[in-house]
N, C-alpha and C positions, 0 to 999 in steps of 0.2 A: 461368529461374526463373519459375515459377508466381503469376501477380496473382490467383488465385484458384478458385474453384473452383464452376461455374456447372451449375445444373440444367434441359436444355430438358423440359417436359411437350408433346408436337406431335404429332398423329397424322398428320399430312400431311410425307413424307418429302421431298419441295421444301422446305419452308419450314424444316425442321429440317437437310437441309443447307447451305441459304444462311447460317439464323442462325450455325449451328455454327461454319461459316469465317468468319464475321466474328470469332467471340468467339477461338478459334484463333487467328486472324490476329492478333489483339489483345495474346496472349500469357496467356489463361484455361484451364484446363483444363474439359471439356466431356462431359458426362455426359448420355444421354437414355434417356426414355419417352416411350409412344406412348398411354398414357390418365389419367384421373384415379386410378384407383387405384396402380395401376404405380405414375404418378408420386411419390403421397404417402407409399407404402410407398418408395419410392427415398430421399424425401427425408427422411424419418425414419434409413432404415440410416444416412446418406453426410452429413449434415450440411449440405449446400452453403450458400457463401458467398452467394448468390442463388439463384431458381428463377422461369425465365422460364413463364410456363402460356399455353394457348391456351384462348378461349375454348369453343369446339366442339373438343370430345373424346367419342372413339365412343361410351362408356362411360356418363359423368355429362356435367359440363361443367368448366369452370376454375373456375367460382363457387364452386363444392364443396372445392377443394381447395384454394382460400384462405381457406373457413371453418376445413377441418380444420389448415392449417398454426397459424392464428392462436389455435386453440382449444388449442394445443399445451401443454403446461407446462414446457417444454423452453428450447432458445435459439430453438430454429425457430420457434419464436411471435415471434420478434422480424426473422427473414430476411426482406429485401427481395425484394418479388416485384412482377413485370414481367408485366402480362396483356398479350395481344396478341389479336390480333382479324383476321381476314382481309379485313374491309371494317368502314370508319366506323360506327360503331353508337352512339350517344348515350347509350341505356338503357344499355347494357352499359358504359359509360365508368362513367358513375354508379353502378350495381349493384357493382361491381367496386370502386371508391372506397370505398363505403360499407365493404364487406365489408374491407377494411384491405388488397385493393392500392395499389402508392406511386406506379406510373406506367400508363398506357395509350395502350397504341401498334396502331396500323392499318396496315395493308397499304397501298401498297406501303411494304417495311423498305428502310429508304438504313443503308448503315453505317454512315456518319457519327453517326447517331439513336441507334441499337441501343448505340455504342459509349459514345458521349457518357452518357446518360442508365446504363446500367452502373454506369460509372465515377462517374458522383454517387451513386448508388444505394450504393455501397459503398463509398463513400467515406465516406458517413455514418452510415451503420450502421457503422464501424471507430470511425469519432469517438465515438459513443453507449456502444458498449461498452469501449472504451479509458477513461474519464471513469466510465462505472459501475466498471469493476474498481479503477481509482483511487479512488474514494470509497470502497470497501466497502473495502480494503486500509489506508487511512489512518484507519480510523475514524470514528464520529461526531462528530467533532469538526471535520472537511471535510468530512462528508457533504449533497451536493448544491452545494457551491460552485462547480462551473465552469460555465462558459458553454457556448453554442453558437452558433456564427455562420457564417453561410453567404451566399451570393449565388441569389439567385432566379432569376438565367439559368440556372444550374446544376442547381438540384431546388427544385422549384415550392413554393412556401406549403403546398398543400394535402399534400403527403408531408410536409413538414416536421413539419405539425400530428400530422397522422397516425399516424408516427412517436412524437408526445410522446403520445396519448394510451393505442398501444404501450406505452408506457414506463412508463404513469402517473405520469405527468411531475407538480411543480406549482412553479410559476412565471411568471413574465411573460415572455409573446412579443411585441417591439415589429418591426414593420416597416416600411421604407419604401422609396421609391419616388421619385423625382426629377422634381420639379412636384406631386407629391401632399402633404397631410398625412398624419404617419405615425400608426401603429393601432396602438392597443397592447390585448392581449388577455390575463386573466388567468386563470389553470389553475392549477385542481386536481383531481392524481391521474387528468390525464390528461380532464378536463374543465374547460370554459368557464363561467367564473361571474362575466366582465365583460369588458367592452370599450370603449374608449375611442376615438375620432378627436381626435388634440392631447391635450387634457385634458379633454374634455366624453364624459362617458358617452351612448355610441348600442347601439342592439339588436344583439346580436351576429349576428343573420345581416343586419343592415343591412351591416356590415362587412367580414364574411366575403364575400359579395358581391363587395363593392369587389375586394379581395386576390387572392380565389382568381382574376382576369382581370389581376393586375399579372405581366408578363413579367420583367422588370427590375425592380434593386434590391436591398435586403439585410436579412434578418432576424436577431433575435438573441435568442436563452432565455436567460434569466438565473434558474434555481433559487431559490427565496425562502418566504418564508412567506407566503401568503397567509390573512387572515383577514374573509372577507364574509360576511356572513349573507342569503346570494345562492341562486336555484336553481342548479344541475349543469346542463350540457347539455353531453352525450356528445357529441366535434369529430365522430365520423364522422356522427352524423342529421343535425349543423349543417351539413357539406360536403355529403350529399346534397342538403338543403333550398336551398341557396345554388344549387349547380348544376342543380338542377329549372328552380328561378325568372329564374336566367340563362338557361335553355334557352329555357324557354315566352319571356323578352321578346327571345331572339334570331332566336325565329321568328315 
């Protein structure tokens, strides 16, 4: 039986036979294109449960066709996507983040990676939308009551966030992390409009900062009503801005 159904975008026919047998082997079913349009027309007809894209594509590039998957009005605006990249690229980690990919991955691919990271990827994107069809089915009367909770080995802070601003999410995200104090971040509709370390409010890319470099640990949204009379600040500028400033003081 089928765990899913995965879109590769790869014009380099190495790298899309490797992925393919991993995801195969994995027990995914396995769907390709070899440019940015192709792709995005693919993933429109076909639905997929994920769409992994390459960076460098003949045509456009992968940037492109995770703006148009995200701009979608569809579910596809919501599909987990997986940029990859054929060598370390920094800019491209970022640019990619920003633009509402949830992971990024470099060459060389260990199957272990490709697999692991999948399998969170769609793991949570099942939870998200299993919990929305539950709330729109039960009415307003449970609508936004469930939680979401995950482990940060698994799928990092920063797709989590991502993901909730996807969703236009609004609720408190607290996380933590063992030896740290934990953070708690508050959203609305899928934007940041406070942030806390403990109980003391700190700037939110002070925090974000901190977070988007914890490996381990465990977050958790909890749906709520938030009422601040606070600016908005969109999580993907905040995640760009974070991982700029972690870059420039890692180099």
């Amino acid at each position: 039986m089928s765990r899913g159904r995965i879109l590769i975008i790869e014009a380099d026919e190495w790298v899309t036979t490797l992925v393919s047998r991993f995801l195969v082997g994995a027990g995914y079913e396995v769907d390709v294109a070899a440019s940015a349009r192709g792709g995005f027309d693919r993933a429109v007809a076909s639905a997929p449960d994920l769409v992994l894209v390459d960076v460098a594509l003949p045509d456009i590039d992968g940037f492109w066709v995770i703006k148009r998957i995200r701009s979608e009005n569809t579910r596809l605006a919501t599909t987990p996507v997986l940029l990859i990249s054929q060598r370390e690229d920094h800019l491209a980690r970022l640019e990619g983040l920003a633009l509402g990919s949830d992971v990024f991955l470099a060459a060389p691919f260990r199957h272990d990676e490709v697999i692991a990271q999948v399998e969170a990827l769609m793991g949570m994107a099942q939870r998200l939308r299993a919990k929305r069809e539950t709330e729109q089915s039960d009415g307003p009367s449970t609508l936004g009551r469930s939680a979401i909770r995950g482990d940060i080995g698994q799928i990092s802070i920063a797709t989590v966030l991502t993901m909730l601003e996807m969703e236009r999410r609004t609720g408190r995200v607290q996380v933590h992390s063992r030896g740290k104090q934990s953070v708690t971040l508050e959203v609305v509709e899928g934007s940041i409009v406070g942030a806390l370390r403990g109980r003391a409010p700190r700037p939110a890319i002070t925090l974000l900062r901190e977070i988007v470099g914890w490996n381990q640990g465990t977050y958790a949204f909890e749906p709520m009503t938030i009422q601040l009379d606070a600016p908005r600040h969109p999580i993907g500028m905040l995640l760009l801005e974070a991982m700029r400033l972690n870059d420039e003081q890692n180099h």
